[in-house]
N, C-alpha and C positions, 0 to 999 in steps of 0.2 A: 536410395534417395531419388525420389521422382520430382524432374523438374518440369516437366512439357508432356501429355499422351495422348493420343486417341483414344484408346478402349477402355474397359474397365477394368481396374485392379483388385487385389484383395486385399486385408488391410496389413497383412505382411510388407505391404511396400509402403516406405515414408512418403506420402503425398507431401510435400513442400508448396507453401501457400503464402504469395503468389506464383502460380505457377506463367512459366516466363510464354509469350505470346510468338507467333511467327512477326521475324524484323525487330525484334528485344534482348537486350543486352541487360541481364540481369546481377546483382551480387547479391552473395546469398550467406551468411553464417551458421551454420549447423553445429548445436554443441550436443558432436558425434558422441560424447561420451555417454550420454543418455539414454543413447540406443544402443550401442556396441560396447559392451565393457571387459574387464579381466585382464588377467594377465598374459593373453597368449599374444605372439608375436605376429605381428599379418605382411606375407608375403607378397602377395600382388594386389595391384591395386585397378578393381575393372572398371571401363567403361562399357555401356551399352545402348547400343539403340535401334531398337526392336521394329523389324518389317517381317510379318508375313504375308505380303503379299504377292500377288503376279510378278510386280518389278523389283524387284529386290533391290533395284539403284536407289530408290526411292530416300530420303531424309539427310539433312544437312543441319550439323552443328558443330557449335566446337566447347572447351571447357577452357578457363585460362586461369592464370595466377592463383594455383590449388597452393594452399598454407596450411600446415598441422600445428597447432600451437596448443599449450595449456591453458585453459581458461584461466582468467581471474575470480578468486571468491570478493563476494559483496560482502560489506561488513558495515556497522554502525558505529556509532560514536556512543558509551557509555562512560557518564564522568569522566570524560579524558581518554578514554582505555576503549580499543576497535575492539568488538565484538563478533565476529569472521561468521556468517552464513557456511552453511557445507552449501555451495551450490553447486554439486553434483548431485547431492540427496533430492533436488529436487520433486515436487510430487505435484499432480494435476489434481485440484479439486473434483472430485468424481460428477460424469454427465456434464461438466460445463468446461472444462480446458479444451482448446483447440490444440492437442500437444505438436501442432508442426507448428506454430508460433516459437522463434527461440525467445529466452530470457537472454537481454545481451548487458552485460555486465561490462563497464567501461574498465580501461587498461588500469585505472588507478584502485580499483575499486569503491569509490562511492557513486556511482552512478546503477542505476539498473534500467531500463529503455525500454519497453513493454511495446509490441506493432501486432495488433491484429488482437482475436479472440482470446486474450489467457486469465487465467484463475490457478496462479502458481503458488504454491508455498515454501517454503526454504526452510530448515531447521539452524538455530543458534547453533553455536558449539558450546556454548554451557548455557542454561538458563539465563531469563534476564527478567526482576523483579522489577513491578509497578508496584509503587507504596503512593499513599495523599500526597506525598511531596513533587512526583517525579514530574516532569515536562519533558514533551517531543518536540521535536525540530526539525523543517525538510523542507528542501525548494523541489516545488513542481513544476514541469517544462509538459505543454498543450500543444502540439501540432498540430492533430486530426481528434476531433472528438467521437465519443461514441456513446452508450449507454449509462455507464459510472467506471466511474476513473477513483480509485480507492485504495489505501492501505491499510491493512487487518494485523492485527495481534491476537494470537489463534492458538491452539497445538494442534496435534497430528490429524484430529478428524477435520479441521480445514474451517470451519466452521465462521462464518460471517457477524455476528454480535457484534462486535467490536473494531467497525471500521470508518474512519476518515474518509469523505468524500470531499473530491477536491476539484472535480468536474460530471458533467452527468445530463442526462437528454431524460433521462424516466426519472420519474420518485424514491426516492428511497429512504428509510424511516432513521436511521442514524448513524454515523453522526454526520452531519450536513456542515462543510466548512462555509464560513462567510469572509471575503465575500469569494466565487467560486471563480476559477482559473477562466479567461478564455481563451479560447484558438489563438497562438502566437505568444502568450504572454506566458511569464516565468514567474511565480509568487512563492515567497517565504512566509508558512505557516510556523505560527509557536502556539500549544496547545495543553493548557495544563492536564493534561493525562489523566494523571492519579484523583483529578477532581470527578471522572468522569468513571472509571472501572479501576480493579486494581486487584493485582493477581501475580503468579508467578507463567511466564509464558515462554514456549520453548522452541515454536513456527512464528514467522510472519504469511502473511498471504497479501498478494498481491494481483490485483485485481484489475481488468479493463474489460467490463463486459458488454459484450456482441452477439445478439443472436438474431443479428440478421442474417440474408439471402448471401450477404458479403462478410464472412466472419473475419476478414483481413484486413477490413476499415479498423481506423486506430492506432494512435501514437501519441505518445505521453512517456515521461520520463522524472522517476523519484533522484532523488539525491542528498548528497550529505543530512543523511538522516542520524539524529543527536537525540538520546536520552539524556538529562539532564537532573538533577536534585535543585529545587528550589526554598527558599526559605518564604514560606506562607504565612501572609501578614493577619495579624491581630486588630479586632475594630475595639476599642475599647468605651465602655458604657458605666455612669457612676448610678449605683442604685443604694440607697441612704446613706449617699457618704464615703460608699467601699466602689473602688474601680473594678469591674470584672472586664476580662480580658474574651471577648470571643472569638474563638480558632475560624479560619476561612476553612479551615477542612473540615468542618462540620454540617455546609453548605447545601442543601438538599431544595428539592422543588417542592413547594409551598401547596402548587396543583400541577397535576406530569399532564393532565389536557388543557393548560396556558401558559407553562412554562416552556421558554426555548432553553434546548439543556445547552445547546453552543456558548451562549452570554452569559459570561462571568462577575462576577463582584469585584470592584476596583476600590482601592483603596490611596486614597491620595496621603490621608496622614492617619498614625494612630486614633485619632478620633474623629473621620471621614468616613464613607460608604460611596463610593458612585454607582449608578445603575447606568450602561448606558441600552438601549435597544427594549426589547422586549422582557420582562424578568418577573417570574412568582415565584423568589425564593426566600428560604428563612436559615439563619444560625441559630445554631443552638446555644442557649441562655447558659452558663457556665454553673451557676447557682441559683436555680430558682426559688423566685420570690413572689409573694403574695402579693396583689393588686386590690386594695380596697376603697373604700368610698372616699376615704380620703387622702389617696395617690393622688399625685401629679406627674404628667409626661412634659418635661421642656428638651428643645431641641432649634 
């Protein structure tokens, strides 16, 4: 693990980013296990710091306060019941991970802390189903912004479709939270899910993308993330007489170039609709009926 060089390396050696500057005092977390795994026992443990040149006196540093610990796995909240990430399994989305960025997982495990360029994904320990019913929950903490700031429900090919954005400097096509974090501030999203995709899913990916000159700008930070089962309200409509009940899970966009898919249908009572924001959507009619010349619509 390289923290400071002159020359150039190969990529055999862990470049650590940022790397620490002459007159800097840096602390650094490396979850060693990513790189160096098995079961063999490790005998010594080296430092080095490399001169060939004329004066061989030449460089000065020091290391201090070295700690071996286990990590903690990250885990979610599903109806009550923690749902544990393998985060050791972790895995860099291919061409876009900066993989010396660690994933820092706080001591309790609901935290996970994202600093610099990463495009991480973690594997569940058992699947985890999105059905119409289901709802997400997560507070998100913005220190340093950067490109999109986002969390994915994915599997192994990594694959971006289906991600939350909850900060972001570039465009990106969905799904776009309102209203969006900024620098400093901590917001609690709730997000009907299942209104949105729904699947069985067995990665999350998580995301802060950089590709600037400085792939090390960025900081953001998910948490107590909550899968949830919600009970989806019914709008009810009487057509000659007979009440039909229509499901919010039937909920689609009406046109997908003037619909905003973030903005949801509210429901104040059985027999209410709110629209609030932007909205071209339609439920579907439970029993359809015939419209003739001598219909009436009251409302």
């Amino acid at each position: 693990f390289v923290f400071a060089h002159t020359q150039d390396l190969s990529s055999s050696w862990k470049m650590l980013e940022p790397q620490t500057a002459e007159g800097e005092t840096r602390h650094y977390t490396i979850p060693i296990g990513q790189y160096i795994w098995g079961h063999n026992k490790f005998n010594y443990l080296a430092f080095m710091q490399d001169n060939d040149s004329s004066n061989r006196d030449l460089g000065s540093s020091t290391f201090a306060n070295i700690e071996f610990s286990h990590g903690t796995n990250l885990y979610i909240e599903k109806d009550g019941f923690p749902h544990y990430f393998d985060t050791a399994a972790q895995k860099s989305e291919s061409g876009q991970d900066t993989w010396q960025h660690p994933f820092i997982v706080s001591d309790d495990g609901k935290s996970v802390q994202l600093k610099g360029n990463i495009h991480r994904g973690v594997p569940f320990d058992t699947p985890v189903v999105i059905d119409a019913n289901t709802d997400i929950e997560f507070d998100f903490t913005l220190a340093e912004i950067t490109e999109v700031h986002s969390l994915c429900f994915t599997d192994s090919t990594l694959h971006t479709n289906n991600c939350f954005v909850a900060a972001n400097t570039q465009s990106w096509t969905r799904f776009n939270l309102e209203p969006r974090t900024d620098v400093g501030e901590t917001r609690n999203y709730k997000i009907p899910v299942g209104l949105l995709y729904q699947g069985t899913f067995d990665w999350v990916l998580f995301m802060q993308d950089n590709d600037t000159s400085n792939r090390s700008a960025g900081d953001s930070t998910f948490s107590n993330i909550k899968l949830t089962q919600a009970v989806r309200p019914t709008l009810d409509i009487t057509v000659n007489g007979v009440i039909q009940k229509l499901d919010s899970r039937t909920a689609v966009s009406a046109r997908n170039d003037q619909d905003s898919k973030m903005h949801f249908f509210e429901f104040p009572d059985d027999n209410s609709i709110l629209l609030n924001h932007n909205m071209h959507k339609a439920l579907a009619i439970t029993t359809p009926f015939e419209i003739n010349k001598a219909t009436e619509l009251d409302f």
